[in-house]
py3Dmol code that shows the C-alpha trace and the ligand (Angstrom):
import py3Dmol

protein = """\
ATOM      1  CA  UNK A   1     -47.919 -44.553 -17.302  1.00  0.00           C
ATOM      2  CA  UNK A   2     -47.493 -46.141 -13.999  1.00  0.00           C
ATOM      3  CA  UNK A   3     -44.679 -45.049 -11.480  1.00  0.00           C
ATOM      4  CA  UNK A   4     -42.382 -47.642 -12.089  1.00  0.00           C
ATOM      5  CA  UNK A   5     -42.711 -47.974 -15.803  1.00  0.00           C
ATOM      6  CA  UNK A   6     -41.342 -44.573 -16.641  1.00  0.00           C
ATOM      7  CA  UNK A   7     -38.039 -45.907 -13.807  1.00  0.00           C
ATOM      8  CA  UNK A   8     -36.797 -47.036 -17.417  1.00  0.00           C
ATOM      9  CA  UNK A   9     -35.206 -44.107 -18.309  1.00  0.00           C
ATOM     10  CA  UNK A  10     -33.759 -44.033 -14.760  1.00  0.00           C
ATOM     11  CA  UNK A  11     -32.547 -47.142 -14.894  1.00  0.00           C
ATOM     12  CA  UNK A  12     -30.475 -46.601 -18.787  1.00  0.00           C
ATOM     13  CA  UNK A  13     -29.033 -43.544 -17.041  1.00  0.00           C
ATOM     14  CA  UNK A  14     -28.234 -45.672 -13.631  1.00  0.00           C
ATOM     15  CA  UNK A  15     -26.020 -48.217 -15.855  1.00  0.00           C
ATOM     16  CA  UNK A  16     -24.455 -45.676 -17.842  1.00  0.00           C
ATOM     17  CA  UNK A  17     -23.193 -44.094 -14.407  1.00  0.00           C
ATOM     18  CA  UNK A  18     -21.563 -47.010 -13.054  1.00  0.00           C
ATOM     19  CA  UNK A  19     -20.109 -48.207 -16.547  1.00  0.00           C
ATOM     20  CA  UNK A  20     -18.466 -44.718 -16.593  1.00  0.00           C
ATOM     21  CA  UNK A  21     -16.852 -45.825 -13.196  1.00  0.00           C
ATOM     22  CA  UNK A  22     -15.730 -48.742 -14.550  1.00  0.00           C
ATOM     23  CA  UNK A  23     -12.691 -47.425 -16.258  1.00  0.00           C
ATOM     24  CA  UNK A  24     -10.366 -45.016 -14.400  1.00  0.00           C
ATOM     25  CA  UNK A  25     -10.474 -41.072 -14.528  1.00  0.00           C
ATOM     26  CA  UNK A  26      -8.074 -40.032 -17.278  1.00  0.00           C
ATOM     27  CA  UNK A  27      -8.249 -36.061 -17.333  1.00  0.00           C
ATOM     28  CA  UNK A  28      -5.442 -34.480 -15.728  1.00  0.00           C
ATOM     29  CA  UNK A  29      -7.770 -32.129 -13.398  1.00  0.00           C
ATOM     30  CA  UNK A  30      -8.390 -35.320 -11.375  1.00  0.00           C
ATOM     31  CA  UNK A  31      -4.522 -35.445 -10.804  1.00  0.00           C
ATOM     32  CA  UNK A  32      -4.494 -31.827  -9.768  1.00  0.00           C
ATOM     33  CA  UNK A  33      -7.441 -32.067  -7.622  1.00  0.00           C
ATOM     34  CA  UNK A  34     -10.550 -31.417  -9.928  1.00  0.00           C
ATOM     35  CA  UNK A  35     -12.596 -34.064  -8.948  1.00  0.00           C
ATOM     36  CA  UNK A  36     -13.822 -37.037 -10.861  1.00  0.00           C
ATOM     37  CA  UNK A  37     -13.742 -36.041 -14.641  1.00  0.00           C
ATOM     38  CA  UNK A  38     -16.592 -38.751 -15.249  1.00  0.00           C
ATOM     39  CA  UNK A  39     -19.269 -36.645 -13.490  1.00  0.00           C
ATOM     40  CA  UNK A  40     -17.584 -33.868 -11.665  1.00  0.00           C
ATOM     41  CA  UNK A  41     -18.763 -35.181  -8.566  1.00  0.00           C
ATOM     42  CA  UNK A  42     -15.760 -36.922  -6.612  1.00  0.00           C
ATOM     43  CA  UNK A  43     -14.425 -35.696  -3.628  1.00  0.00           C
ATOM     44  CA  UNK A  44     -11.056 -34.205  -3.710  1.00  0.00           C
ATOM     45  CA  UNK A  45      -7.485 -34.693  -3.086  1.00  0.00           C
ATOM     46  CA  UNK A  46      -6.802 -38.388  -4.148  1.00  0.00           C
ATOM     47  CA  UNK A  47      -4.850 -39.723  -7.746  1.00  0.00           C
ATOM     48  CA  UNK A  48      -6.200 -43.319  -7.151  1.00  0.00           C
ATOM     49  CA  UNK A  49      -8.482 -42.639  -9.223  1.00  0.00           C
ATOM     50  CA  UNK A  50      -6.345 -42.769 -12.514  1.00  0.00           C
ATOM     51  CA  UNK A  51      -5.127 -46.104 -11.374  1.00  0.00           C
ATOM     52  CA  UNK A  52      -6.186 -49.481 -13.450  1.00  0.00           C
ATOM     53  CA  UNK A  53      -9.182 -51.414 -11.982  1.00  0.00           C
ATOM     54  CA  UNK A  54      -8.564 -54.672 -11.115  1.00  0.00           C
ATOM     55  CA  UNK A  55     -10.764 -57.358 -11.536  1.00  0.00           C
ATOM     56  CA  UNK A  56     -11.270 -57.261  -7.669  1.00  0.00           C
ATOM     57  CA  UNK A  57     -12.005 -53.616  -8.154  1.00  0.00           C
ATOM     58  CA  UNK A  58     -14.382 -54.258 -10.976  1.00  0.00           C
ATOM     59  CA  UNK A  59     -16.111 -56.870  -8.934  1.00  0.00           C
ATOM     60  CA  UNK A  60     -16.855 -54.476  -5.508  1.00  0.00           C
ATOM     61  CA  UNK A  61     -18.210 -52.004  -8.362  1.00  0.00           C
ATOM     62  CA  UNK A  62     -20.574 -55.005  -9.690  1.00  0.00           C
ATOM     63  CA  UNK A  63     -21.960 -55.409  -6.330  1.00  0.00           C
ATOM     64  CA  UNK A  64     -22.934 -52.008  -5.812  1.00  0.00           C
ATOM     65  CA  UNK A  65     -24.907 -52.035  -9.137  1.00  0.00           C
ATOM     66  CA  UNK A  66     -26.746 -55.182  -8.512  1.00  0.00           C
ATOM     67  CA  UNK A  67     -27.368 -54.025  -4.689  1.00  0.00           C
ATOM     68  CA  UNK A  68     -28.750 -50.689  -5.752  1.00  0.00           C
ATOM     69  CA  UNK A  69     -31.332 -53.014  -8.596  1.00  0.00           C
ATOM     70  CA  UNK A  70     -31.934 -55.247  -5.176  1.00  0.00           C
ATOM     71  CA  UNK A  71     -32.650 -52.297  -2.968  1.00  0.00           C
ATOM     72  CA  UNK A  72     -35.012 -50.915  -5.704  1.00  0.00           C
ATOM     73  CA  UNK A  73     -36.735 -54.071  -5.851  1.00  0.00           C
ATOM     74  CA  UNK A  74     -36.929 -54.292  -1.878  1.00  0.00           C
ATOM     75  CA  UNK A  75     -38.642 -50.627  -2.240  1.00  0.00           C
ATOM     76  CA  UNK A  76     -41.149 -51.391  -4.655  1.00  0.00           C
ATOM     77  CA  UNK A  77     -42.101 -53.938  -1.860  1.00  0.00           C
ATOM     78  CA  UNK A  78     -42.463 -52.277   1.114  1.00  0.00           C
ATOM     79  CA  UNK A  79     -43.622 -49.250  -0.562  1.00  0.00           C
ATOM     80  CA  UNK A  80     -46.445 -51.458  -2.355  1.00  0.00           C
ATOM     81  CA  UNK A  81     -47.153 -52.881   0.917  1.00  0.00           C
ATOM     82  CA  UNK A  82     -47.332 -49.408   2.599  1.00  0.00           C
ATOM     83  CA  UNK A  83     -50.279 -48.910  -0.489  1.00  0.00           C
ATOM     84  CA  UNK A  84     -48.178 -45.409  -1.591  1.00  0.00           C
ATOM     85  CA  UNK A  85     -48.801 -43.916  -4.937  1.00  0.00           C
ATOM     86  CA  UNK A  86     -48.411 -40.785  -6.837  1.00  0.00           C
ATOM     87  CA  UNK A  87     -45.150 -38.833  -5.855  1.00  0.00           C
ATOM     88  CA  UNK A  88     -45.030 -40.603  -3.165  1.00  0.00           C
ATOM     89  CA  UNK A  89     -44.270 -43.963  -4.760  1.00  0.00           C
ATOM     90  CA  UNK A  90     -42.079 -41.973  -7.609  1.00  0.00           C
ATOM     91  CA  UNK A  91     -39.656 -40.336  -4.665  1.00  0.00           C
ATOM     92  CA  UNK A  92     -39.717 -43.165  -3.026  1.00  0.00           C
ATOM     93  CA  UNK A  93     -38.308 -45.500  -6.062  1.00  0.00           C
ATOM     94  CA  UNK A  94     -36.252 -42.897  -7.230  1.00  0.00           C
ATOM     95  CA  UNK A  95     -34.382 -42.691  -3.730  1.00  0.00           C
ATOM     96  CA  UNK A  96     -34.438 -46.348  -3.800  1.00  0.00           C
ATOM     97  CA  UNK A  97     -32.412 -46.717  -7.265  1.00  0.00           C
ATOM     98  CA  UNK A  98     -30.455 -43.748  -6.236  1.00  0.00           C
ATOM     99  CA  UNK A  99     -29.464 -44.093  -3.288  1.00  0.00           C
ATOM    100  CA  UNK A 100     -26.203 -45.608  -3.799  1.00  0.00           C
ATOM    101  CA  UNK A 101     -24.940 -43.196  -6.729  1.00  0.00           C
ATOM    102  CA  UNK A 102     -22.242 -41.855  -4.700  1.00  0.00           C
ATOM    103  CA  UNK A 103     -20.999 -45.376  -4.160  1.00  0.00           C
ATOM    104  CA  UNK A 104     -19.537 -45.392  -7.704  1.00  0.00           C
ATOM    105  CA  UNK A 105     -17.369 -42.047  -7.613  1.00  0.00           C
ATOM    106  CA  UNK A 106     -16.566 -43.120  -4.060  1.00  0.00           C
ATOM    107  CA  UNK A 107     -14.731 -46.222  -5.084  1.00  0.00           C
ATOM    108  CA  UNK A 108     -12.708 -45.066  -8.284  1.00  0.00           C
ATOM    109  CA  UNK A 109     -11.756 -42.288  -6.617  1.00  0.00           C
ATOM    110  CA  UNK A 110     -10.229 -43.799  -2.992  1.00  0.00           C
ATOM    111  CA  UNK A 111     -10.578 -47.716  -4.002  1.00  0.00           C
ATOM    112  CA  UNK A 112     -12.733 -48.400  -0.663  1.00  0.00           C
ATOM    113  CA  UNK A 113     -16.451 -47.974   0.675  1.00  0.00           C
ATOM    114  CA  UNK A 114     -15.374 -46.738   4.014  1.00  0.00           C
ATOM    115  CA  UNK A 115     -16.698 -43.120   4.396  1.00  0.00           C
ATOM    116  CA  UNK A 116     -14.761 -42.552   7.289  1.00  0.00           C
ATOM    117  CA  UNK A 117     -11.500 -42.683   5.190  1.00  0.00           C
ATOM    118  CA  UNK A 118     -13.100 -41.430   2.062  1.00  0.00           C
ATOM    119  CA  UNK A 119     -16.000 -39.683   2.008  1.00  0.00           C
ATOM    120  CA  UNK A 120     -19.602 -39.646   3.000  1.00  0.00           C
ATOM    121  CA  UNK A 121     -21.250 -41.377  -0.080  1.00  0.00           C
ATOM    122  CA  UNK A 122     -24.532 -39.886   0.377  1.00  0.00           C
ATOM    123  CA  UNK A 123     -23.617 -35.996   0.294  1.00  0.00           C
ATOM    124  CA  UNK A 124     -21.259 -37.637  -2.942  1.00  0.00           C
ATOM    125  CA  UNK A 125     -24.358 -39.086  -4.456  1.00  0.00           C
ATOM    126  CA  UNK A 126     -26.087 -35.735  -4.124  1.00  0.00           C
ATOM    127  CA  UNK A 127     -23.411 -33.934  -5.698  1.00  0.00           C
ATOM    128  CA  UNK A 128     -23.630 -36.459  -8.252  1.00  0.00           C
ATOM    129  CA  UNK A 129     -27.159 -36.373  -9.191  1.00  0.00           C
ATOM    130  CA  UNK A 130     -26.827 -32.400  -9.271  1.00  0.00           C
ATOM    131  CA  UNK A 131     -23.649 -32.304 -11.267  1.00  0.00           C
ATOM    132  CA  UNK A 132     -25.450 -34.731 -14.081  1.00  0.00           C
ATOM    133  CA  UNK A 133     -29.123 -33.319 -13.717  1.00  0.00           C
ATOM    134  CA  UNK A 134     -30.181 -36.813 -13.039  1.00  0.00           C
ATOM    135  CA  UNK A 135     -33.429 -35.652 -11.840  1.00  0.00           C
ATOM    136  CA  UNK A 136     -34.362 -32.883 -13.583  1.00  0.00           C
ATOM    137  CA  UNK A 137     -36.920 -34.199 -15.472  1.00  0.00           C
ATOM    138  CA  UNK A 138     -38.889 -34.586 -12.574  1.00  0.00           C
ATOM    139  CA  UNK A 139     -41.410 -32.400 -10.830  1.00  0.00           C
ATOM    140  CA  UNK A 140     -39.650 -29.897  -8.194  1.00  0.00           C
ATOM    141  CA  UNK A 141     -41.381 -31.694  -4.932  1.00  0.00           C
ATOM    142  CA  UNK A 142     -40.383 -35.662  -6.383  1.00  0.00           C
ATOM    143  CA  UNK A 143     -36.948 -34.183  -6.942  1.00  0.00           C
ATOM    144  CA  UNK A 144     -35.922 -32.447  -3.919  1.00  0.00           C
ATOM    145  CA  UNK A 145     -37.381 -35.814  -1.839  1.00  0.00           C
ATOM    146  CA  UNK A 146     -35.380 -38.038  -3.556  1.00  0.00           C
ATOM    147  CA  UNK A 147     -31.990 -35.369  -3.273  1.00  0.00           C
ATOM    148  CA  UNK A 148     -33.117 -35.104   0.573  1.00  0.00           C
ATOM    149  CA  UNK A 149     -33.706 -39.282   0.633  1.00  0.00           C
ATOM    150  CA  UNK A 150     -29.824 -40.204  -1.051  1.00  0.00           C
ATOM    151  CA  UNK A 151     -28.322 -37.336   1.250  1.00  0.00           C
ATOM    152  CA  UNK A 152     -29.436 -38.996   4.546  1.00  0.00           C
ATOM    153  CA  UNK A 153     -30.122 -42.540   3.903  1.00  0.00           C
ATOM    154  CA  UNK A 154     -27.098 -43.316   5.756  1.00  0.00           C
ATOM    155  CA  UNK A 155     -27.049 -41.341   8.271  1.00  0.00           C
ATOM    156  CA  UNK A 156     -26.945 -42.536  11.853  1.00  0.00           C
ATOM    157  CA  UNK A 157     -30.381 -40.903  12.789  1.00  0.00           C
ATOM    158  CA  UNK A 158     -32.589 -39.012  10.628  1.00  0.00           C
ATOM    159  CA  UNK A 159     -33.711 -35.461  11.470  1.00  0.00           C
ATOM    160  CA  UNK A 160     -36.807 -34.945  13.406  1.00  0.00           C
ATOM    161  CA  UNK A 161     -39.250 -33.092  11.140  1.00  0.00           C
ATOM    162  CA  UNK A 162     -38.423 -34.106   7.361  1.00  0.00           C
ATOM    163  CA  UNK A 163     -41.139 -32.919   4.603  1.00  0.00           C
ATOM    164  CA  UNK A 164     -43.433 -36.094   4.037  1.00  0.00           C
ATOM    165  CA  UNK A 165     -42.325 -37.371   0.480  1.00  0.00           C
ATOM    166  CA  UNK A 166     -38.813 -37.128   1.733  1.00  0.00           C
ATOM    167  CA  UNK A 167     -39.599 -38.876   4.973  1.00  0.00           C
ATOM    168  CA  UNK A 168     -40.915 -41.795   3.631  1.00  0.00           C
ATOM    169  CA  UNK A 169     -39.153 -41.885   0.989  1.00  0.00           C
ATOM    170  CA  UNK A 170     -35.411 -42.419   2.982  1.00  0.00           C
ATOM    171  CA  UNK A 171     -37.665 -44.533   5.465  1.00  0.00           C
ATOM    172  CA  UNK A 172     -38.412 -46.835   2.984  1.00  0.00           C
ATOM    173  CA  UNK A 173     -35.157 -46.728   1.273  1.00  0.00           C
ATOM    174  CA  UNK A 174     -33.023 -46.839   4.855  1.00  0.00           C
ATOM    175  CA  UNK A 175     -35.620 -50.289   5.381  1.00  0.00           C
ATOM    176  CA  UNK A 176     -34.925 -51.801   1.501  1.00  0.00           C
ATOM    177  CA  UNK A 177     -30.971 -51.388   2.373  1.00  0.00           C
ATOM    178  CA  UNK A 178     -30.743 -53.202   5.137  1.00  0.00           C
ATOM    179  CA  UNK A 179     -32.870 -56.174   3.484  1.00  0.00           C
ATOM    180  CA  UNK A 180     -30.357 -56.585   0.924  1.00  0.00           C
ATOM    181  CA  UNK A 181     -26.944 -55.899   3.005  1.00  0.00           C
ATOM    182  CA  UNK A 182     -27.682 -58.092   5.367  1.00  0.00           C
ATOM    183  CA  UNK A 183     -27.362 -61.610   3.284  1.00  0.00           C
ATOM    184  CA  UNK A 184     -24.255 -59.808   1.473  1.00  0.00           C
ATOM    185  CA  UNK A 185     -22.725 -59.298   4.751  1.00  0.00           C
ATOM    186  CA  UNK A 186     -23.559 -62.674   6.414  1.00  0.00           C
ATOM    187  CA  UNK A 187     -21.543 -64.197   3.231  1.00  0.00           C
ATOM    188  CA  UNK A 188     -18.796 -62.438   3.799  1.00  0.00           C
ATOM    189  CA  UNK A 189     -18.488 -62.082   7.488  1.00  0.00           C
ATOM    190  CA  UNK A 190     -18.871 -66.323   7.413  1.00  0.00           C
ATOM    191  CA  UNK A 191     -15.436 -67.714   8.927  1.00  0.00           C
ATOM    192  CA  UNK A 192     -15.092 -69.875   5.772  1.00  0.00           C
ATOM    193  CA  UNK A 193     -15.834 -67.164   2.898  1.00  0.00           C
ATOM    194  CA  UNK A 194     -12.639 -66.166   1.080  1.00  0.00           C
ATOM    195  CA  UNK A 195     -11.633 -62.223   2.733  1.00  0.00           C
ATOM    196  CA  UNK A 196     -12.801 -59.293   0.957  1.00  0.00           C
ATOM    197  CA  UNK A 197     -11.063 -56.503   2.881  1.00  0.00           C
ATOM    198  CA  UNK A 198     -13.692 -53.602   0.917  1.00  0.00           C
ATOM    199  CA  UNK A 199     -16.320 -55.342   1.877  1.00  0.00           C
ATOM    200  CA  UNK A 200     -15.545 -55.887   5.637  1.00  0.00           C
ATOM    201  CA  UNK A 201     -13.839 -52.463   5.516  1.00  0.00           C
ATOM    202  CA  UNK A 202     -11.080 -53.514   6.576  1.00  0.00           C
ATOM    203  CA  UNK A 203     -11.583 -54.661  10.236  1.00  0.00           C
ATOM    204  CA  UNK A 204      -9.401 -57.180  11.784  1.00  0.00           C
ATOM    205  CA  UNK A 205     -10.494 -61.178  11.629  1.00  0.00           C
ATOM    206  CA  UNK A 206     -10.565 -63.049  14.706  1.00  0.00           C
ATOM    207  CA  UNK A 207     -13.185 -65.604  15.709  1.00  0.00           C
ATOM    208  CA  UNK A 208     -13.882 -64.717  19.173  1.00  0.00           C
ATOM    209  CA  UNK A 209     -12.901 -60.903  19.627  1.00  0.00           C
ATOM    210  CA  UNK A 210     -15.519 -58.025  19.910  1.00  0.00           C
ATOM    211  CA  UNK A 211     -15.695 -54.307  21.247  1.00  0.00           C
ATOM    212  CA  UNK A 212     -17.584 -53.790  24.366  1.00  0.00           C
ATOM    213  CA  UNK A 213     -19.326 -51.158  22.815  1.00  0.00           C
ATOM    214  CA  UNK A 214     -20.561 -53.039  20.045  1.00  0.00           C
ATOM    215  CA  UNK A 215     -22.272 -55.228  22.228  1.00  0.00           C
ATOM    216  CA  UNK A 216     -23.419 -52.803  24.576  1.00  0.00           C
ATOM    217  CA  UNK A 217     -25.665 -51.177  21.981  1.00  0.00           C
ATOM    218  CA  UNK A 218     -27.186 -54.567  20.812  1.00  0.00           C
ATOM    219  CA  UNK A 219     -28.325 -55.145  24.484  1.00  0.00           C
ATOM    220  CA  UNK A 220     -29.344 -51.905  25.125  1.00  0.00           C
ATOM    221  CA  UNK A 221     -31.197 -51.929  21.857  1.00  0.00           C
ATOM    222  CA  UNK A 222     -29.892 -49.530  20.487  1.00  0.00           C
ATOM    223  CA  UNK A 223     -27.786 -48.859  17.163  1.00  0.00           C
ATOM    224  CA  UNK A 224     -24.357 -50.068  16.892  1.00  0.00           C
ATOM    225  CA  UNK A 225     -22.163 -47.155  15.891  1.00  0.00           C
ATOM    226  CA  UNK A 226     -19.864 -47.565  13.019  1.00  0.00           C
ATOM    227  CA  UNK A 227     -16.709 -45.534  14.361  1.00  0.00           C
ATOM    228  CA  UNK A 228     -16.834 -48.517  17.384  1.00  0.00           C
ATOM    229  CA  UNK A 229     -16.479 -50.952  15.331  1.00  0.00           C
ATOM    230  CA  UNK A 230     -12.682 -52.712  14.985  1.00  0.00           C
ATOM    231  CA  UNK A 231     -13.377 -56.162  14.909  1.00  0.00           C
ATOM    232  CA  UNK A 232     -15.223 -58.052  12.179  1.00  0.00           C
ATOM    233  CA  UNK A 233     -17.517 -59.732  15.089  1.00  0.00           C
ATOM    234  CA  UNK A 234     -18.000 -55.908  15.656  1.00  0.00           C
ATOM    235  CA  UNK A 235     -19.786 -55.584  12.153  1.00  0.00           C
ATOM    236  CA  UNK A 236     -21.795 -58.817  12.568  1.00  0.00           C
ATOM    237  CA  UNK A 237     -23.522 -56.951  16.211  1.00  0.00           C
ATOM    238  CA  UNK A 238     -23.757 -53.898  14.484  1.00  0.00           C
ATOM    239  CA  UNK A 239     -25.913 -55.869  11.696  1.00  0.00           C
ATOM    240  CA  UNK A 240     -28.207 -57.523  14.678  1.00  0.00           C
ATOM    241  CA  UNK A 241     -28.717 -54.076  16.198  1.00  0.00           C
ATOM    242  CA  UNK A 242     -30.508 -53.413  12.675  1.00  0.00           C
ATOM    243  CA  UNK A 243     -33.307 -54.673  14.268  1.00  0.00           C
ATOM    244  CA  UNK A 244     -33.866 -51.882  16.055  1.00  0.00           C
ATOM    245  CA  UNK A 245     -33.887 -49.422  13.257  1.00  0.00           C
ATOM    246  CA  UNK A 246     -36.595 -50.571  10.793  1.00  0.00           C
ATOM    247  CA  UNK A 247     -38.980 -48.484  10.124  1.00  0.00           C
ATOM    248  CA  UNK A 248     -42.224 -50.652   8.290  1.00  0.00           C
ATOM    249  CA  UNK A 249     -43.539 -53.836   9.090  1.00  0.00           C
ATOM    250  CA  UNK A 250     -42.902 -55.241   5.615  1.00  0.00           C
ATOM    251  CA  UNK A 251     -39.219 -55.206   6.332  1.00  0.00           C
ATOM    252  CA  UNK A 252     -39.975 -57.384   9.094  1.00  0.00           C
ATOM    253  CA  UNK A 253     -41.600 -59.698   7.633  1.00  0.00           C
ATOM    254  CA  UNK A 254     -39.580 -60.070   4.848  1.00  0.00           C
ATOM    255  CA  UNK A 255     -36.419 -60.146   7.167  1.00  0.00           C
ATOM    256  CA  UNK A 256     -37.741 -63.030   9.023  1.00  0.00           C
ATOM    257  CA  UNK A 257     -39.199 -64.855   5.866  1.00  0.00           C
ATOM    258  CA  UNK A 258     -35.417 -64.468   3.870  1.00  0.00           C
ATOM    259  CA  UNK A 259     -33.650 -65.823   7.177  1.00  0.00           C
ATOM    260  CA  UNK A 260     -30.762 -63.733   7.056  1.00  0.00           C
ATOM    261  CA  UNK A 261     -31.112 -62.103  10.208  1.00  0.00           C
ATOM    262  CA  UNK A 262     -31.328 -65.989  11.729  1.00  0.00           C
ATOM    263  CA  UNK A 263     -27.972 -66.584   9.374  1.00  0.00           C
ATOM    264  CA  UNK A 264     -26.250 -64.040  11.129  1.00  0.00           C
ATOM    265  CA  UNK A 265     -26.999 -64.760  14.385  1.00  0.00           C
ATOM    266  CA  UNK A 266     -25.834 -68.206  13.522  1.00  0.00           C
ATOM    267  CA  UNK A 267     -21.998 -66.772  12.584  1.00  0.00           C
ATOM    268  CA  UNK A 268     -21.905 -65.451  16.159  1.00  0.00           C
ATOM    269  CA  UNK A 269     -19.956 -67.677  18.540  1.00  0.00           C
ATOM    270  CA  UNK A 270     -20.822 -69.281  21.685  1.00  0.00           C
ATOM    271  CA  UNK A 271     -20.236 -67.203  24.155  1.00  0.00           C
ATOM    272  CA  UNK A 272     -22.541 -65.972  26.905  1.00  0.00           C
ATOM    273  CA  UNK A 273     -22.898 -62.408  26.608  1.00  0.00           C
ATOM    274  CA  UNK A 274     -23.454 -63.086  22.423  1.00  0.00           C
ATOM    275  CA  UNK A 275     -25.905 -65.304  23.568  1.00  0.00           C
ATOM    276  CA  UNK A 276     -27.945 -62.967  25.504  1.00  0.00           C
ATOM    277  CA  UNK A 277     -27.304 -60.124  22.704  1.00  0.00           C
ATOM    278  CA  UNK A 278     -28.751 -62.845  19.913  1.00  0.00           C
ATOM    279  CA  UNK A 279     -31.686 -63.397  22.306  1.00  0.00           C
ATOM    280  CA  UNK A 280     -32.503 -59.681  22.661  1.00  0.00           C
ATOM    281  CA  UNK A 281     -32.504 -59.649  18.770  1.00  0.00           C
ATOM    282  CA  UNK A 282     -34.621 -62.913  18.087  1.00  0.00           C
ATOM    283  CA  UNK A 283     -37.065 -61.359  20.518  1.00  0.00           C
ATOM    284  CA  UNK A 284     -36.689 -57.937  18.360  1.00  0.00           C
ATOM    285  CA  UNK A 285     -37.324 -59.301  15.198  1.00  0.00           C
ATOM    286  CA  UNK A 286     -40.472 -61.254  16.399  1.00  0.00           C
ATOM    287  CA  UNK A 287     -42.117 -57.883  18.205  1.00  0.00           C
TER     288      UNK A 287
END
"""
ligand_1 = """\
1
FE2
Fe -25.550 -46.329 1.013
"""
view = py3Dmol.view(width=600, height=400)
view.addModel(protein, "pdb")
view.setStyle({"model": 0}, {"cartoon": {"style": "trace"}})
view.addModel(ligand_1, "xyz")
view.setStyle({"model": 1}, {"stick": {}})
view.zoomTo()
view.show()
C-alpha cells in the first residue's frame, strides 16, 4: 500500500479529534485544573473551556481543520517534488496532517491561537498525540520524526543537527504552512475584510502604522519576530519576511504561481520604506 493510502486511518482519527473540540469540556477536572477531558492534553489553569462555542468559535475551529487537509496537500507536493519515499514520505505526511493537532485543545481551552497568551501549540500537539497514541501504530523511527516535526514546526529557528526523517520532515511541513497561511492571512489582513480578532491575534488596525522592528527584519532579510509585532501592518511584514525562511524550491514556485505573496505585497501601503521592504521581497521570491 502506498504512503498516502494507508493516511486514511489518519485522517478518520484527525476528524474525530477536532469534532471532539467542537463541543466544550464538560468534566469537572477541567474546572479544577485537569486539563482538557477530551484528550488529556490541554494546558492548564483556564475554565473557558466549559464555555458554549459560538458560531464564531466553531468557525476559527473549521479553519484549522481545513488548513491542516491544505497543509497536507501542500506536503504531498513538495515532498513529491523532493522525489522522497519510504519513511521518509510517511513522517513527512504524518507531520504534515499533524502538525496542527494542538491547535484544537489550544482554542477550546483559552478561545484564541495566540501562543504567547495561551500556550505553545506545538509542545500541546505533542502532548496530544502521546496522550491518544495517535501514532503508535507506526514504526518507532516514522513516529518519533513526526513527534519531533509537530513539536518544532513553529518554532522560530530549528535546531542545528536534527535526525534526517525529522529534518525533512518539519522542513517540508514548516514550507507546506506557510503556502497555505499566507492566502488566509492576505484575506483577512485586506482593509475591506470584515475583522476577525483570532485570526489577526488581536493586533491593533490602522492603515498606515508599523513597528520599526518589523520592518527592520524584512530589509535585513531576516525573520520577522512574532513578540514585535503590535500592529496588523506588523503581521503583513512578518508574512513577506517568509520569504526568507523556505526551505525547498517547490514552495517557491508554487508561492509565486498561487500569487499570494504578490497579494500581500499589494495590501501594503505606499510609503517609501514599504516600498523598498516589498522590493527586497519581490527580489527574494524570484532568487
Ligand atoms: Fe502551527
Amino acid at each position: 500500500m502506498s504512503a498516502a493510502a494507508c493516511l486514511e486511518s489518519h485522517l478518520r482519527a484527525f476528524h474525530s479529534l477536532v469534532d471532539e473540540h467542537r463541543v466544550p469540556a464538560a468534566a469537572p477536572a477541567f474546572r479544577s485544573g485537569g486539563g482538557c477531558p477530551g484528550c488529556g492534553c490541554a494546558a492548564r489553569g483556564s475554565d473557558r473551556g466549559m464555555e458554549a462555542l459560538t458560531p464564531q468559535d466553531l468557525d476559527n475551529i473549521e479553519l484549522k481543520r481545513d488548513h491542516s487537509l491544505r497543509v497536507l496537500d501542500n506536503g504531498r507536493l513538495i515532498a513529491e517534488d523532493l522525489g522522497l519515499a519510504g519513511d521518509a514520505l510517511r513522517t513527512a505526511l504524518l507531520a504534515s496532517l499533524w502538525h496542527d493537532a494542538g491547535r484544537f485543545p489550544q482554542y477550546r481551552t483559552f478561545r484564541t491561537f495566540h501562543d504567547g497568551s495561551s500556550a505553545n501549540h506545538g509542545l500541546l500537539g505533542v502532548r496530544t498525540l502521546r496522550a491518544r497514541g495517535l501514532l503508535d501504530g507506526e514504526p518507532p523511527a516514522v513516529r518519533s520524526a513526526t513527534i519531533m516535526a509537530v513539536g518544532l514546526h513553529n518554532r522560530r529557528d530549528l535546531p542545528r543537527r536534527l535526525p534526517p526523517l525529522a529534518d525533512t520532515a518539519v522542513r517540508v511541513v514548516r514550507d507546506a504552512d506557510k503556502l497555505d497561511i499566507l492566502p488566509i492571512m492576505v484575506a483577512h489582513l485586506d482593509p475591506s475584510a470584515a475583522a476577525n480578532a483570532v485570526v489577526v491575534l488581536h493586533l491593533e488596525r490602522d492603515p498606515e502604522r508599523y513597528s520599526d522592528e518589523v520592518l527592520a527584519a524584512v530589509l535585513e532579510g531576516r525573520v520577522g519576530d512574532y513578540k514585535a509585532m503590535r500592529w496588523t501592518l506588523d503581521f503583513a511584514l512578518l508574512l513577506c519576511s517568509w520569504v526568507y525562511d523556505l526551505n525547498y524550491p517547490a514552495t517557491r514556485r508554487a508561492m509565486r504561481e498561487r500569487g499570494d505573496m504578490a497579494r500581500l505585497l499589494g495590501l501594503l501601503p505606499d510609503l517609501p520604506d514599504l516600498r523598498r521592504a516589498a522590493e527586497r521581497v519581490r527580489a527574494a521570491l524570484a532568487d
